[in-house]
C-alpha positions in Angstrom: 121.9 95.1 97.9 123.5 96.1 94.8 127.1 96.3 96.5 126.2 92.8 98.0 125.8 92.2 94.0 128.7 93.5 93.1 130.7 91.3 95.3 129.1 87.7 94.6 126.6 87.0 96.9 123.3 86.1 96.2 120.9 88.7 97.4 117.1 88.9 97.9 115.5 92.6 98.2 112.0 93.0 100.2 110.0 96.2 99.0 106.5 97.1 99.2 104.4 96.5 96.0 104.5 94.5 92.7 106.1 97.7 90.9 109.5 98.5 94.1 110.2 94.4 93.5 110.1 94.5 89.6 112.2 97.1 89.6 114.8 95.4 92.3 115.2 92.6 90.1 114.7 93.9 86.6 116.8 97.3 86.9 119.0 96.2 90.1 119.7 92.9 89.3 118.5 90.9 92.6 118.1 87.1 92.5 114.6 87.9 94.0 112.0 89.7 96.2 109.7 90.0 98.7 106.5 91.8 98.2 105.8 92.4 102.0 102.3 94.1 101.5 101.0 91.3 99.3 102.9 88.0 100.7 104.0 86.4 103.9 107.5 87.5 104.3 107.9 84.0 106.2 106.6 82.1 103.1 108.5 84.1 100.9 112.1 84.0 103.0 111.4 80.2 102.4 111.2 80.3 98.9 113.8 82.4 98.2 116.6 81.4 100.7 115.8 77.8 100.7 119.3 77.4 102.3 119.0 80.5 104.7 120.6 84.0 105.4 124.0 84.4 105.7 123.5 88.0 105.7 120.9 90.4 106.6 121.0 94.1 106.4 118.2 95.9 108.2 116.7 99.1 107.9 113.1 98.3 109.0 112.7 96.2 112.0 109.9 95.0 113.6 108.3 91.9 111.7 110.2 92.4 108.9 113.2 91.5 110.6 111.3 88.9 113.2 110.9 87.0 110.4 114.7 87.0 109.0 115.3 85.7 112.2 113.8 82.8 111.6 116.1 82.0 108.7 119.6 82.6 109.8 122.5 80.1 109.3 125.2 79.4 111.3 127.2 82.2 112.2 125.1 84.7 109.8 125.7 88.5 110.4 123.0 91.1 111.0 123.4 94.7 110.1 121.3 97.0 111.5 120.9 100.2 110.3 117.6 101.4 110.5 114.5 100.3 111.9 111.5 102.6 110.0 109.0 100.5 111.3 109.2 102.0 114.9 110.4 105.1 114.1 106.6 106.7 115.0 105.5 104.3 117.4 105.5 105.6 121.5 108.1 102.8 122.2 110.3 100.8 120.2 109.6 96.9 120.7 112.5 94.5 120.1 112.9 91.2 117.9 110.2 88.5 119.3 112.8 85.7 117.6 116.0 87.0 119.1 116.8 83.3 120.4 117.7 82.2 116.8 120.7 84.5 117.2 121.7 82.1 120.1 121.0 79.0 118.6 122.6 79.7 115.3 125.5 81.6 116.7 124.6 84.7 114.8 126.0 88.2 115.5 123.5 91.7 115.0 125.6 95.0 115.3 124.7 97.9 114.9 125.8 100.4 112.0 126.0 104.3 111.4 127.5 105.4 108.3 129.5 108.4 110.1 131.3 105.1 111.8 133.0 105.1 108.5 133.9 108.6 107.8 137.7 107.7 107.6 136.9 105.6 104.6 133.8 108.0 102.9 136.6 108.9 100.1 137.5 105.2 99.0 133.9 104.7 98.9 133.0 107.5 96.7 136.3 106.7 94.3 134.9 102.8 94.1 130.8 103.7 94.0 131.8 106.1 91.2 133.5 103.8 89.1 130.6 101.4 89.5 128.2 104.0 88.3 130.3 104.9 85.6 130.4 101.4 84.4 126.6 101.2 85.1 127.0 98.0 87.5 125.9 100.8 90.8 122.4 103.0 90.3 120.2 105.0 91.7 117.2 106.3 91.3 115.6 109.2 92.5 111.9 110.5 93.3 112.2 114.6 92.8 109.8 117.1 94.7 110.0 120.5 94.4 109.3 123.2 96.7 109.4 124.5 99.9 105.7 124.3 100.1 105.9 120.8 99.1 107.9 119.6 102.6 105.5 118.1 104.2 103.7 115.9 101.9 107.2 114.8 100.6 108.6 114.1 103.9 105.4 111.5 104.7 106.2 110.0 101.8 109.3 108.4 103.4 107.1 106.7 105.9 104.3 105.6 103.3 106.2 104.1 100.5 105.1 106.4 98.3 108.1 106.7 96.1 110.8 105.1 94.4 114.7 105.7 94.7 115.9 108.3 97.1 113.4 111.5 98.0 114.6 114.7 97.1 113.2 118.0 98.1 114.1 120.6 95.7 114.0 123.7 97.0 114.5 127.0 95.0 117.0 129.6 95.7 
């Protein structure tokens, strides 16, 4: 989001809880966002793009992305790259509004950052300068300890942090 920010584009974040979205928009910069625990993500991808999605990049799937679906333009792009929202469930289950990728001429693909290992060192020489210049940031929620693995990993899947999870561990 804050690359998409970087570039131009208007650009909506959807987080859970009041706190994740202030923080998109305050700290980050985002035009707006999407408290999925406490609002209708459908509602809400109404009021925010009015006009549609020309873009979309996913990381959680399921309804989450079922209802970006809903709002595509013509010839909009979806990136997925992640889909924590099946991750622990027996069997993955697939977007519900997948027609609206027919209808509006829309393309998903598929994206794994090791597809771009040829390019990882112009990224890090452009993401650096950006944090340098304090346009890029990021955040990090610190654990330590070995002993601490567990409860830290769930974390990922309850939302209990803020920023990227780190698991210090002591040499």
């Amino acid at each position: 989001g804050q690359i998409a920010k970087i570039k131009g584009c208007k650009v909506v974040g959807i987080a859970g809880g009041p706190q994740k979205c202030e923080y998109l928009v305050k700290e980050l910069g985002f035009d707006g966002a999407i408290d999925y625990k406490n609002e209708s993500v459908k509602k809400a991808l109404k009021r925010e793009c009015p006009e549609g999605i020309d873009v979309y990049f996913d990381n959680v799937g399921g309804e989450i992305l079922d209802a970006a679906l809903l709002f595509l333009k013509m010839h909009a792009r979806i990136v997925v790259c992640g889909a924590i929202s099946q991750y622990n469930e027996m069997s993955a289950k697939g977007p519900n509004n997948y027609l609206s990728l027919l209808v509006n001429r829309a393309s998903m693909k598929g994206m794994v950052v090791l597809d771009y290992a040829q390019q990882f060192q112009k990224a890090i020489t452009q993401m650096s300068l950006w944090m340098a210049e304090g346009k890029l940031k990021s955040k990090e929620d610190v654990y330590e300890g070995m002993e601490n693995f567990y409860e830290t990993f769930l974390r990922l899947f309850s939302g209990e942090k803020l920023g990227k999870l780190v698991l210090k561990i002591k040499q």
